[in-house]
C-alpha positions, 0 to 999 in steps of 0.5 A: 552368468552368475559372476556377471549379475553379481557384478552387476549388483555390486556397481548399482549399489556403488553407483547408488551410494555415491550419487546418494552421498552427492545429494546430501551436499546438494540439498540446500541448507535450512533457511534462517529467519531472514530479517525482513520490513512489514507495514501495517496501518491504522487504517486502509480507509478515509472517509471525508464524509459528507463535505463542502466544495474547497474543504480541507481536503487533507487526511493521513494514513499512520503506519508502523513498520513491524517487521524486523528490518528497515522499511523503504516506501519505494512509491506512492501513486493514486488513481487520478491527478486530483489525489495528490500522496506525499511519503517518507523518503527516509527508511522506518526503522523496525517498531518505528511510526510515520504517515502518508499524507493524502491532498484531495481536490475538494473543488471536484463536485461530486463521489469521492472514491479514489486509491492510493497504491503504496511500494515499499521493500515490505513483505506485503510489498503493494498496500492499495488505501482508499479515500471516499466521501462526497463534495457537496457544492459550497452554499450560494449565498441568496441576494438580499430581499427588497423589503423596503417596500420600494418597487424592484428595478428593472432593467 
């Protein structure tokens, strides 16, 4: 019976060295730094303020790309027709300026509170910029007054 739990013994350490040696070239290997875009704006918000109906609706987002690869902006969405982006198609290089141009239809009266989604191959791969104000209707101008003395025509 001793021979047989001897034996025993000695195939658990056999088998534990060989699946231990097999471990060691199954762990994976320390990741090196992997080059990687990143985009950062100058700011996630314009705010028109307080504007009048058929404004210059136009703004910019300037943006740098500060990570350590090419930066491709995939799309460029906004939450209703009446924000309209347009983006570089080109790719940003590392260290590297550009702008997302932003049209807002200024004829819409009223609360300006839309998004614009930006995608890009960056580390924050989804940037979500918001544009807010209010379109003030554009300022009738008042017919002018009769001070000639004459009576008002009527009709």
């Amino acid at each position: 019976m001793k021979k047989v739990f001897s034996i025993l013994v000695v195939m658990a350490f056999v088998f534990a060295g060989v699946a231990q040696s097999g471990d060691t070239q199954a762990q994976p290997k320390k990741n090196k730094k992997v080059k990687t875009p990143e985009i950062t704006f100058v700011k996630l918000v314009h705010d028109y303020g307080q504007i009048e109906q058929g404004a210059n609706g136009e703004c910019e987002f300037e943006f740098k790309n500060t990570g350590k690869a090419d930066l491709i902006l995939t799309n460029c969405r906004s939450s209703c027709g009446c924000t309209v982006p347009s983006w570089p198609k080109d790719p940003i290089a590392p260290g590297k300026k550009a702008v997302i141009k932003v049209k807002y239809n200024t004829q819409r009266i009223g609360q300006i509170n839309k998004t614009i989604t930006v995608e890009s191959n960056a580390v924050n791969d989804r940037v979500v910029l918001k544009i807010t104000g209010n379109v003030n209707p554009k300022a009738t101008e008042a017919a002018p007054e009769n001070n000639s003395g004459a009576p008002k025509a009527t009709n």
